[in-house]
N, C-alpha and C positions, 0 to 999 in steps of 0.2 A: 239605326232604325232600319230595317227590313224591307227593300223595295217589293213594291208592290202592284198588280195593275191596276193602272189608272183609268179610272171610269168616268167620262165625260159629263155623263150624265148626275154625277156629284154637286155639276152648279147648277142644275136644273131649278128654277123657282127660287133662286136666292137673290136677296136684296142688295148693291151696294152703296155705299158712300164712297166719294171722292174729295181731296181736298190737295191742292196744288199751291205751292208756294215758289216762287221767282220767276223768273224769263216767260215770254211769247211760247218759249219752246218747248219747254215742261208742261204748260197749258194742252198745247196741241199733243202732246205724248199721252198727257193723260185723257186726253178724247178721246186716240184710239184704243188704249188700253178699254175704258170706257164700252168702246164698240166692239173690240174682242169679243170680251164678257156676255154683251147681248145676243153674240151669236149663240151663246151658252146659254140661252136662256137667262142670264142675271138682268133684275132692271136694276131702275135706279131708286134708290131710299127716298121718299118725299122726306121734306123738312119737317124735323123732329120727329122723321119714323126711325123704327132701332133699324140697325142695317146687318147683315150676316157677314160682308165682307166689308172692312176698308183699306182704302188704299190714298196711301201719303205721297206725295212726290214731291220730294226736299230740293233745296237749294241752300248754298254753302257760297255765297257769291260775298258773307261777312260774318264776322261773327253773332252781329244781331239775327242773322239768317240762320246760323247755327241753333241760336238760341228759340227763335220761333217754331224751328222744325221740333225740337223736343217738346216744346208746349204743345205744339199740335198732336202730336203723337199720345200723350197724356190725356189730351183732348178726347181723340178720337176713342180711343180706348175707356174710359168714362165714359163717354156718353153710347156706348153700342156694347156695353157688357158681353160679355162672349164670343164677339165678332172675331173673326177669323181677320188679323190685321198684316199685310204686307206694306213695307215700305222702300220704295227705290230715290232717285235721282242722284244729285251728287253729292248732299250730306250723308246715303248710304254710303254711296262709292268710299268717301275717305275716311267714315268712322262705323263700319258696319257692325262689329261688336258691340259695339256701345251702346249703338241703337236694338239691338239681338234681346240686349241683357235689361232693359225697360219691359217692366211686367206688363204684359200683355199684348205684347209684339212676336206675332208668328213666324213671319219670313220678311229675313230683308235680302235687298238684290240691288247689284252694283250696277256700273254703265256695261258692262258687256252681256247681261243677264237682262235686263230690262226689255229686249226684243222678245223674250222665253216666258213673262211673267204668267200669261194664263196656262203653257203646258205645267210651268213648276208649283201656280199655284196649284191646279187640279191634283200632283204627285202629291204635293204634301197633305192636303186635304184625307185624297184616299188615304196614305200613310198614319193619320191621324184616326179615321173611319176603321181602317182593320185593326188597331191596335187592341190586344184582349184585356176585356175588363176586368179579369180576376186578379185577387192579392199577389200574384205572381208577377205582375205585371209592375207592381210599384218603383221598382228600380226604372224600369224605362218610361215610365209616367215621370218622376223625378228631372231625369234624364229632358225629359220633354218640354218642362216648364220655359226654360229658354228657348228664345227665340233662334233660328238657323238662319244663319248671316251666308251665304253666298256673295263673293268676290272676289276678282284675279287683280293682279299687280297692272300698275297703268299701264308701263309696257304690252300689256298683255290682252289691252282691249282694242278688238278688232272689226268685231259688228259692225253693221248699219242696221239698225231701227228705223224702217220706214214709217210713217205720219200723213197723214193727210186728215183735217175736221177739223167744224166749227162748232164745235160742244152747242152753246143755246142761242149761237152767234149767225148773222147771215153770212161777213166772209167764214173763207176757208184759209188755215193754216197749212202751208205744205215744206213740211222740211226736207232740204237737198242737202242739208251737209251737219256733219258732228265734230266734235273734237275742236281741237286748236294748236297748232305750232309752234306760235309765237310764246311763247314763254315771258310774257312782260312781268315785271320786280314786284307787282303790287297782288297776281292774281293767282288762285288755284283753279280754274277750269281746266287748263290741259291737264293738270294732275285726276281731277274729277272724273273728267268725260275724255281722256285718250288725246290720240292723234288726230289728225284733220283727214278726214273720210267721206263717201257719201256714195249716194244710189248713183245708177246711169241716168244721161238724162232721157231716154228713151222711157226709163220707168218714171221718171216724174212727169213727160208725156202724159203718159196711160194716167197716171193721178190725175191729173187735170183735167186730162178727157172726160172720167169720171165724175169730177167735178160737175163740170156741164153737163153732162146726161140728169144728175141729179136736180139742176136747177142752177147750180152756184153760178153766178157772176164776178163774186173778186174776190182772189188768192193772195194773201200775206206770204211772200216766200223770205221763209225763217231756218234757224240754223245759229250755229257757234261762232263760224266766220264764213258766211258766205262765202265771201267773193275768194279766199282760198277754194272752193269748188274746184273739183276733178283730179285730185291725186290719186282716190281709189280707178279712176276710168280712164285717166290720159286725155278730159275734156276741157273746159273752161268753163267758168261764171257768163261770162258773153255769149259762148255756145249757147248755153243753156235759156239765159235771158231771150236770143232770137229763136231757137225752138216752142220756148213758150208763147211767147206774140202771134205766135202760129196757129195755137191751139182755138177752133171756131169755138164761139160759146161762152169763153171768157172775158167779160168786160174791161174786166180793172186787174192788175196785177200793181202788188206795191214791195216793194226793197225794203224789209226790214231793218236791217241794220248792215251797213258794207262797210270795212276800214278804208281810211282816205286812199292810203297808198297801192289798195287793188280796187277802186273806184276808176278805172278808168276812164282817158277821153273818149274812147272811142265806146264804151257803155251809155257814158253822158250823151254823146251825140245821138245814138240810137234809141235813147229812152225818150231824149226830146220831140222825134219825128215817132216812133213808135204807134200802134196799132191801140194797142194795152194798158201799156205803161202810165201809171198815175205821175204826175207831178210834185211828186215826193220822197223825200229821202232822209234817212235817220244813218248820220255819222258820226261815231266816235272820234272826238276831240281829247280827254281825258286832262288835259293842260295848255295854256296857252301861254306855258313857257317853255321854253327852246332846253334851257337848263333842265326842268324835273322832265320834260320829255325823254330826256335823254338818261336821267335817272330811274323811269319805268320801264327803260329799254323798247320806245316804241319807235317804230319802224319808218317816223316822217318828223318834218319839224313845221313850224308854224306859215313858214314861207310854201310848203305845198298845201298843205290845209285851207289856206288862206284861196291860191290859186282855185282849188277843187269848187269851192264854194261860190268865187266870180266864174267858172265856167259853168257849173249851174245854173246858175242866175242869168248870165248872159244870152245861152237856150234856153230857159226857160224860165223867164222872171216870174211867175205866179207859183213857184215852186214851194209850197212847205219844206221847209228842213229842219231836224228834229238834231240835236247835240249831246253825245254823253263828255259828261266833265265831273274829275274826283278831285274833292279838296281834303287840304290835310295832309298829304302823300308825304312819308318821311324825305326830308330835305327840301321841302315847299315854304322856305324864309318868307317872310313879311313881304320882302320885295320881288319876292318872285311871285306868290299870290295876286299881287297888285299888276304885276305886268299882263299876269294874265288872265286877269279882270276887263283890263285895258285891250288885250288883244280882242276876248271874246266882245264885249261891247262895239267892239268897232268891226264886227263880223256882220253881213246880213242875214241870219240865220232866225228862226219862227219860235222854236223855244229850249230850253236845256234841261236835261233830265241830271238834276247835281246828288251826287254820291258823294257820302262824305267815308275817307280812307280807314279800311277796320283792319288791325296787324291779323295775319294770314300765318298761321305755323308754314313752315316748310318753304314760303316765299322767299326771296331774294332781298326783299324790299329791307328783312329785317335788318341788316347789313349793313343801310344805311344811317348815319349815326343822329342827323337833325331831327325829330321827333317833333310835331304839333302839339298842343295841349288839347283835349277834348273842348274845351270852352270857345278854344279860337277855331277849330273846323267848325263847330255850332257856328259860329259870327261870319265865317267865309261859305258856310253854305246858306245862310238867311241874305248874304249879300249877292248869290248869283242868281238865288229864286226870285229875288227880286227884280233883275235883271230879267230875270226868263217870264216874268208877269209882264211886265214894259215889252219885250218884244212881240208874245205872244199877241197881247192885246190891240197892237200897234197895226200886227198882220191882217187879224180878223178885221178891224176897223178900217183897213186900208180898201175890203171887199164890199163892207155894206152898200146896198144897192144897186150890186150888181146879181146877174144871174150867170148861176155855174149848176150842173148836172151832181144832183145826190144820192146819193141809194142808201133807200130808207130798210132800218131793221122794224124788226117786228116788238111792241112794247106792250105789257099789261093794262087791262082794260081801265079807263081813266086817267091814264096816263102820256105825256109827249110822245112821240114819234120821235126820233132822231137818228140823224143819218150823217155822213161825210161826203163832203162833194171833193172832188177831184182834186183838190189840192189841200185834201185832208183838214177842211173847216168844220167844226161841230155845228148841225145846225136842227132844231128840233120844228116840229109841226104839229096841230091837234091831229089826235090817233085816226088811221082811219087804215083798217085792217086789210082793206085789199090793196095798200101799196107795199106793202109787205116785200123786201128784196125784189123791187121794182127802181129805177134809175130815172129818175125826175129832175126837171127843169126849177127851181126856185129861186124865186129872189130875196138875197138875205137883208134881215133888217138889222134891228138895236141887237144889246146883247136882251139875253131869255133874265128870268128874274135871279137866278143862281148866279149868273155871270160865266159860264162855261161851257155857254150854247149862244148862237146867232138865232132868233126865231125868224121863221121863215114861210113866205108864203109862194102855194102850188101855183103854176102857170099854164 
């Protein structure tokens, strides 16, 4: 195809849809992508308007993850006929052909393309815009029908995508880091999304700052693996955490997700006395056995996991803590599930977010030779949600009646109010539109009639 200049003004007045699938982080990618585009004049498609452009942002975290991003794409495509459809994240990244070659898919783009999306989409637009209409042209119309898969080998991705937004949300999402190193048996991300990278924290500063000039009160700081933070800068995770406690303006700051073994003490301690820092923290667990631990190749065993979580608690006993655990994982025997059944059970932790194991081409994990039955991951993942109802429940109920500080979003007319207080409890209020990303006092009562709210009254 014949490069061409590219005229900005080509999104002028165009409509988009957005549809995001997996992580916190994809969310927030696709915000800014999102906000890109507005500088471009693009809005956003209302619900069941056709839209001119869509934009997919996959996730590949399972095979049923695989399987959703194609349906959506199918989706999207049906319902926007003609629409100019781009799709990135990380089931671009490791199957970008495939996705290319689904009718009606115009550009796909990997993890080191994904920072680029509005200049390449505007190239290919215009490229599409100049191409001449006459029967001479038919070879390169042909030519065209496929979709142009852009992507480099994982080695080979080196960007940082900056992020910062809260799509329709009152927090802010602010990504400091991408990638990942660790290479555990079960996972494709590093292959997805590269090496472990990130901005200076000087520029997630200025994020922030920004933050607050806008209004925002509290930043979700998300990412691949955090608390690896600073290999592109020669900084720290810690660095970073007390630079931001810094930043006037911001209320609440929360740790998405950190691995045990770069959670450190001296993080803990500082979040406990901190300025900012909510009382909250979401840790990956993945097993709480010593054996398939060391079968996923991760990097702690149950004895510091264990530790991480009474020093937590010990600073700061009101602390929500949120757990990932995958069941199934090849070489997860009967007896080893149960153990660590047994371990998580006897953890103080608020609730688990259970994944049940899906084989991953290209993984290590296949390697291993004891295989799950599909029927019994079902039965070991219906038996830790259950567990994670029991604790959840137990927390919230521990709170009733007392009063903790919420900050309420904003919700559709006739509708609850609902907010999170400081140690990440759900609690709703009847609507009243000028608390709107305001930080209130409340005392929470019963659960709400869904069961998945504390209702809660203003003071």
């Amino acid at each position: 195809m014949q490069r061409v200049m590219i005229d900005s003004s080509i999104l002028q007045g165009k409509k988009a849809a957005y549809f995001t699938l997996g992580c916190k982080l994809n969310f927030a990618e696709t915000s800014t992508i999102g906000l890109q585009l507005r500088e471009y004049g693009v809005t956003t498609a209302a619900k069941g308007e056709r839209a001119d452009i869509c934009v997919v942002n996959t996730c590949s975290v399972t095979e049923v993850a695989d399987s959703k991003c194609r349906q959506t794409i199918h989706k999207m495509v049906k319902q926007h006929p003609g629409a100019f459809v781009v799709v990135t994240g990380c089931y671009a990244q490791l199957k970008p052909q495939l996705i290319a070659d689904i009718e009606g898919v115009d550009l796909v783009l990997g993890a080191e393309q994904k920072g680029q999306i509005v200049p390449l989409m505007m190239e290919h637009l215009s490229n599409k815009a100049s191409a001449p209409a006459d029967d001479s042209a038919s070879a390169t119309e042909d030519a065209d029908k496929k979709g142009v898969a852009i992507a480099v080998p994982t080695k080979d991705i080196r960007s940082f995508a900056p992020s910062c937004s809260h799509g329709n949300r009152t927090r802010y999402f602010l990504k400091v880091q991408d990638g990942c190193n660790y290479y555990c048996t079960y996972c494709t991300i590093p292959i997805a999304r590269g090496r472990s990278r990130n901005g200076s924290i000087d520029s997630m500063v200025e994020q922030a700052r920004q933050v607050a000039a806008e209004g925002g009160k509290e930043i979700v700081i998300t990412g691949v693996n955090i608390g690896d933070f600073g290999h592109s800068t020669d900084e720290t995770f810690f660095d970073l955490v007390k630079a931001l406690d810094a930043v006037e303006g911001i209320e609440r700051y929360r740790i998405s997700s950190i691995e045990p073994n770069l959670l450190t003490d001296e993080i803990i301690e500082y979040v406990a006395k901190s300025r900012a820092f909510m009382p909250h923290f979401h840790i990956p667990l993945q097993s709480g056995s010593d054996e398939v631990l060391r079968l996923m190749h991760r990097r702690y065993d149950t004895a510091l996991f264990r530790y991480k979580i009474e020093k937590v608690k010990a600073l700061m006993p009101d602390a929500f803590i949120g757990v990932d655990v995958i069941v199934g994982t090849r070489g997860e025997r009967p007896e080893l599930f149960e153990e660590a059944r047994q371990f998580i059970e006897s953890l103080d932790v608020s609730q688990l977010h259970v994944f049940s194991y899906s084989e991953r081409p290209g993984t290590k994990a296949l390697e291993i030779p004891y295989a799950v039955r599909p029927e019994v991951k079902h039965e070991r993942s219906q038996a830790l949600l259950a567990l994670s109802e029991q604790k959840t429940r137990a927390f919230y109920e521990k709170y009733m009646g007392t009063v903790r500080p919420v900050l309420l979003e904003h919700a559709p007319k006739g509708r609850q109010m609902h907010g999170f207080t400081d140690n990440y409890i759900r609690v709703e209020i009847p609507n009243r539109e000028e608390l709107n990303n305001c930080i209130v006092n409340v005392k929470l009562g019963g659960w709400n009639a869904k069961g998945d709210a504390l209702k809660g009254e203003l003071l």
